[in-house]
C-alpha positions as CSV (number, residue, x, y, z in Angstrom):
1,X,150.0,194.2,45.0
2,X,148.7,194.6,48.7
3,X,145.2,194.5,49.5
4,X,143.5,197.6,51.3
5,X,143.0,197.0,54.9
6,X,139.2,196.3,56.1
7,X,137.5,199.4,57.4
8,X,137.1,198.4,61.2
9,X,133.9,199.1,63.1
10,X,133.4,202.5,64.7
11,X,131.6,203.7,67.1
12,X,129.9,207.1,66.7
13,X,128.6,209.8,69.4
14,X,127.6,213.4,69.4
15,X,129.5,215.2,72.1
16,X,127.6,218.4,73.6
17,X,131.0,221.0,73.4
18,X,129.2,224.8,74.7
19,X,125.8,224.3,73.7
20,X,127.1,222.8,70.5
21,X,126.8,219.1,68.8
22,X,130.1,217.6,67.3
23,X,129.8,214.7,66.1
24,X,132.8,212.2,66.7
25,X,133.5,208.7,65.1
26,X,136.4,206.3,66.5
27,X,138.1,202.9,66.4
28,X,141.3,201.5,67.3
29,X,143.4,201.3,70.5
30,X,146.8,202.8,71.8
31,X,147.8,206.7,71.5
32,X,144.9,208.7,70.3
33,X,145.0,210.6,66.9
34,X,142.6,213.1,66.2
35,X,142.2,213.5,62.3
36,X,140.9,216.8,61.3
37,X,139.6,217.4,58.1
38,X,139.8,220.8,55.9
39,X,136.9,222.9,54.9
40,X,134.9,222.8,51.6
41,X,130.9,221.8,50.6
42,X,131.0,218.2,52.0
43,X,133.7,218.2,54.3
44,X,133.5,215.4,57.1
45,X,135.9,213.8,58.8
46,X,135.3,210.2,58.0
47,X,134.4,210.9,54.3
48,X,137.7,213.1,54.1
49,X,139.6,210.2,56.0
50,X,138.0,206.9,54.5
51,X,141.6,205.6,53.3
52,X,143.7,206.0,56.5
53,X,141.5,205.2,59.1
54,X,141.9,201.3,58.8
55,X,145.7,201.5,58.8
56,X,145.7,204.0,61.5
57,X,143.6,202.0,63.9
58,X,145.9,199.5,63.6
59,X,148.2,201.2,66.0
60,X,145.9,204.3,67.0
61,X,142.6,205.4,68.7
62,X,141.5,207.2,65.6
63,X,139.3,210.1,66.5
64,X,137.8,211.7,63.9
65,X,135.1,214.6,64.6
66,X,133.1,216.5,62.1
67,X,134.3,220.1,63.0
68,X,131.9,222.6,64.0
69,X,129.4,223.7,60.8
70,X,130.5,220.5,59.1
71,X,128.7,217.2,58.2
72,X,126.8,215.9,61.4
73,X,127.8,218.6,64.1
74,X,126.2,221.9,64.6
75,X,125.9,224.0,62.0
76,X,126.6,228.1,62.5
77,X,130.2,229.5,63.4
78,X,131.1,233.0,64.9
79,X,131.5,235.1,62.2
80,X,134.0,237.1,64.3
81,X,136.1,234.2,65.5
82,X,135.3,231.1,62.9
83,X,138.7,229.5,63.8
84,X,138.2,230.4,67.5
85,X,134.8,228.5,67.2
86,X,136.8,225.8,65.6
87,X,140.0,225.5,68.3
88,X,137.2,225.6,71.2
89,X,134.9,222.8,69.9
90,X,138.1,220.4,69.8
91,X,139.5,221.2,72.7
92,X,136.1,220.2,74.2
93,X,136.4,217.2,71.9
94,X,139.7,216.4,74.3
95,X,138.0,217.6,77.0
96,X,134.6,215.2,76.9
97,X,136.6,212.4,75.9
98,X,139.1,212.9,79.0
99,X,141.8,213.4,77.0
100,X,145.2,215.6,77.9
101,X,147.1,215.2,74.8
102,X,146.7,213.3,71.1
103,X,148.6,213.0,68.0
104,X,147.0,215.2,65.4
């Protein structure tokens, strides 16, 4: 049986994306990965992603933002574009974090 790898130490930031908080946690070196987590009551992206962060940071910058209206980011969405809300605040995830491309 193999042990689970340790959870490695993270740094956390809230990144101001159009007026808006999103709230981004990250470890690891080499190629970014962005992990996005689905909806739901609860949904966040380090709760939804607890048992592959350590392994990915192994070979990764893991990214992993709260989207927009979940856990520690802003709360409120555009009723008329929710998914255009969410595309815009991680693409100004990328943006603040002087990314131009990332495993997802």
């Amino acid at each position: 049986m193999t042990t689970p790898t340790e959870v490695p130490a993270m740094t956390e930031h809230l990144l101001d994306v159009e007026g808006k908080k999103i709230f981004v946690a990250e470890t690891g070196r080499g190629a970014p990965v962005l992990l996005l987590h689905g909806g739901g009551p609860g949904a966040s992206g380090v709760s939804n992603y607890s048992r592959n962060i350590a392994e990915l940071s192994q070979e990764f910058r893991v990214i992993v933002p709260d989207l927009p209206g979940y856990g520690r980011s802003s709360k409120g969405l555009d009723p008329a574009d929710p998914f255009g809300a969410l595309a815009t605040g991680i693409r100004g995830v990328l943006d603040q974090l002087g990314l131009e491309k990332a495993h997802f």
